[in-house]
C-alpha positions in Angstrom: -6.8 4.2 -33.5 -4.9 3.8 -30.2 -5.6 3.2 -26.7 -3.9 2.8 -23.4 -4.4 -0.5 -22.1 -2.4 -0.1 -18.8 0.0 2.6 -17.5 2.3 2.9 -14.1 5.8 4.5 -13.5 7.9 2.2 -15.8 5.7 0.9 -18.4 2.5 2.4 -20.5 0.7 -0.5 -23.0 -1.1 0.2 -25.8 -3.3 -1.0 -27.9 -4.0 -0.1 -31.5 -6.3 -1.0 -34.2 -5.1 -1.9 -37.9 -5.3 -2.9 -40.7 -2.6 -5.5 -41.7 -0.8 -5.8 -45.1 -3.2 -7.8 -47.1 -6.2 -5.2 -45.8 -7.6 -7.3 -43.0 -8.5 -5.1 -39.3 -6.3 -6.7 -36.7 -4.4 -5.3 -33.7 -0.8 -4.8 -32.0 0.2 -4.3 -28.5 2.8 -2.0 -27.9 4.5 -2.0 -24.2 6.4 1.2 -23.6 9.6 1.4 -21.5 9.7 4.2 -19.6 13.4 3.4 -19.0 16.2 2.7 -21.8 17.9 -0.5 -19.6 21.5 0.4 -19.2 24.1 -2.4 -18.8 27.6 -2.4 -17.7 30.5 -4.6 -18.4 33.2 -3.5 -15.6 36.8 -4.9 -16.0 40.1 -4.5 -14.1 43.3 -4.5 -15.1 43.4 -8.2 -15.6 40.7 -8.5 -16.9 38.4 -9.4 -13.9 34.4 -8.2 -13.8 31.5 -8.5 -11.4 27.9 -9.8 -11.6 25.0 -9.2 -9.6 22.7 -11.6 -8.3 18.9 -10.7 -7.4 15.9 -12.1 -7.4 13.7 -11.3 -10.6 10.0 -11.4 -9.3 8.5 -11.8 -13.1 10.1 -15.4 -13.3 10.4 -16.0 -9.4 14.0 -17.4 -10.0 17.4 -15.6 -9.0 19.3 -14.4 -11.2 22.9 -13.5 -12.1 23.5 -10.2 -14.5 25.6 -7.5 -15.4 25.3 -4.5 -13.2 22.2 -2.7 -14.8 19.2 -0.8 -14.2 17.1 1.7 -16.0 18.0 5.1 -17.5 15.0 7.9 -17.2 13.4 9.1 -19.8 15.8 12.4 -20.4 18.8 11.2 -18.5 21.9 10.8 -20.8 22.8 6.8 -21.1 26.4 7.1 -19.9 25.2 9.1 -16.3 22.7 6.6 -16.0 25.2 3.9 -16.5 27.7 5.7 -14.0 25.0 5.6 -11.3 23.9 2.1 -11.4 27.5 0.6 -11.6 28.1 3.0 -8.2 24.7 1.9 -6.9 25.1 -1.8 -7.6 28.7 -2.8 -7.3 30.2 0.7 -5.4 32.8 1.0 -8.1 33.4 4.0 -10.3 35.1 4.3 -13.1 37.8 6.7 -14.9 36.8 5.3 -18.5 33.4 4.9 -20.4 32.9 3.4 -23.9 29.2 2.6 -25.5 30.2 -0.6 -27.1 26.6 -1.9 -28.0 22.9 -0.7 -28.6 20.3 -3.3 -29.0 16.6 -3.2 -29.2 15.3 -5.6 -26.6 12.1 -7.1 -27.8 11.0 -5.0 -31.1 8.1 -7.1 -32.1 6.2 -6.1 -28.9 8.4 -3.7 -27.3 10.3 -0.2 -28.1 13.1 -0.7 -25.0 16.5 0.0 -26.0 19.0 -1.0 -24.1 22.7 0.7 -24.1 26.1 -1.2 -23.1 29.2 0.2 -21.5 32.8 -1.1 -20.8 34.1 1.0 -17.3 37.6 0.6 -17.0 39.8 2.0 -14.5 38.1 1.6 -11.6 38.0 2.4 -8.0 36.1 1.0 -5.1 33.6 3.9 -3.2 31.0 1.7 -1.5 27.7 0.2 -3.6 24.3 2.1 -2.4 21.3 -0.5 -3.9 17.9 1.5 -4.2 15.1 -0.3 -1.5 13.6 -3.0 -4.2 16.9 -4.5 -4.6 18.9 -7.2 -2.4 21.8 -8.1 -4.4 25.1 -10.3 -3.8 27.8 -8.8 -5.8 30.8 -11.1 -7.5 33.9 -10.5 -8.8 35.1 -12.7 -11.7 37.7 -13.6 -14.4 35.7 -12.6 -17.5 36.1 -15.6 -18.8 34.6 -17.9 -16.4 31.8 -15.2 -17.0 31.6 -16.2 -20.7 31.6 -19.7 -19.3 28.7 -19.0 -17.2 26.7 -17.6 -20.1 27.6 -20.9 -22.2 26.6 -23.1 -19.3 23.0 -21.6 -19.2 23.8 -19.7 -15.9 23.5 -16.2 -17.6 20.2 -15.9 -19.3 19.2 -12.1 -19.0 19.0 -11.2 -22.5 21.3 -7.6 -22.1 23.3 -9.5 -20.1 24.1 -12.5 -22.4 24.0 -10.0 -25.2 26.8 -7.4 -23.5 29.2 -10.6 -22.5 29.2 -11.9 -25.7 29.7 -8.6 -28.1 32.9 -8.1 -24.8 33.7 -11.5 -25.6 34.0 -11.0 -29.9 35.8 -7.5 -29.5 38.6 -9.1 -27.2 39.3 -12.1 -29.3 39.3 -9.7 -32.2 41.9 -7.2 -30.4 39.7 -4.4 -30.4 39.8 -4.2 -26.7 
C-alpha cells in the first residue's frame, strides 16, 4: 500500500509499505520531482562558458552551477533548457545537443535530469524568476573543470555535465 506523506508544487513524497526480498514488511520513501532538472553547458567559439552563482537555501551555502532550472511536467526538455539558459545568463543559442541523461538520486528519488551543449550564441538580456538572485560568470571551460576538481563545483548535475563535456572534448567528439 501507498500513501502521500507530503505534497507542494515541486515535490509529492510517498510512503509505501512492502515486503522486502527475503519476505520481511518494511517500507520505502519515494520523493517525486515534479520537475525533470535541466542543465546547460553553454560554450563560445573559444571555448569559453558561464556559471551561476546563488544561494541554495537547503544547505545555506552559495553556490556555483551550470545554468539550470526545472522543466514542467509536460514541457519538452530542450524548451525548457532554451528558457532557463535565456532566464539565467540572457544568452540564446542557435545550436542544441542532449549530451547526457542521468537519474539524480534513484535510491530515494525518480528526478531525471537532462544535459545540453548551446553553441552559437547571442547575448538578449538574462530575466531571473523572483526566488533567484544570481551573479553570472563567464569562463574558459577549463578553469571550470579546474573548479570542479578543486571542490568549488559540487552540484551533482553540474559536476556530472562538466565532466561528461570534459571526456567528449578530450575524446574529439566535440
Amino acid at each position: 500500500s501507498s500513501e502521500v506523506k507530503y505534497d507542494n508544487n515541486w515535490i509529492r513524497v510517498v510512503e509505501s509499505k512492502v515486503l522486502n526480498p527475503s519476505g520481511n514488511p518494511g517500507i520505502y520513501g519515494v520523493v517525486h520531482f515534479k520537475n525533470k532538472a535541466i542543465a546547460i553547458i553553454p560554450l563560445d567559439e573559444n571555448n569559453n562558458t558561464w556559471i551561476v552563482g546563488q544561494y541554495r537555501y537547503t544547505l545555506n551555502t552559495y553556490e556555483w552551477e551550470v545554468p539550470e532550472g526545472g522543466c514542467p511536467e509536460g514541457e519538452d526538455p530542450l524548451e525548457g533548457a532554451k528558457r532557463e539558459l535565456e532566464e539565467e545568463t540572457g544568452l540564446q543559442a542557435a545550436h542544441w545537443e542532449l549530451v547526457l541523461e542521468t537519474q539524480l538520486s534513484n535510491s530515494v528519488s525518480d528526478e531525471t535530469g537532462y544535459t545540453y551543449i548551446a553553441k552559437n550564441l547571442s547575448e538578449v538580456g538574462s530575466s531571473p524568476e523572483e526566488t533567484e538572485q544570481l551573479h553570472v560568470r563567464k569562463l574558459p571551460f577549463e578553469e571550470v573543470v579546474d573548479m570542479v576538481i578543486r571542490g568549488e563545483i559540487k552540484d551533482g548535475l553540474s559536476v556530472a555535465s562538466i565532466l561528461k563535456v570534459k571526456i567528449m572534448m578530450d575524446r574529439g567528439l566535440l
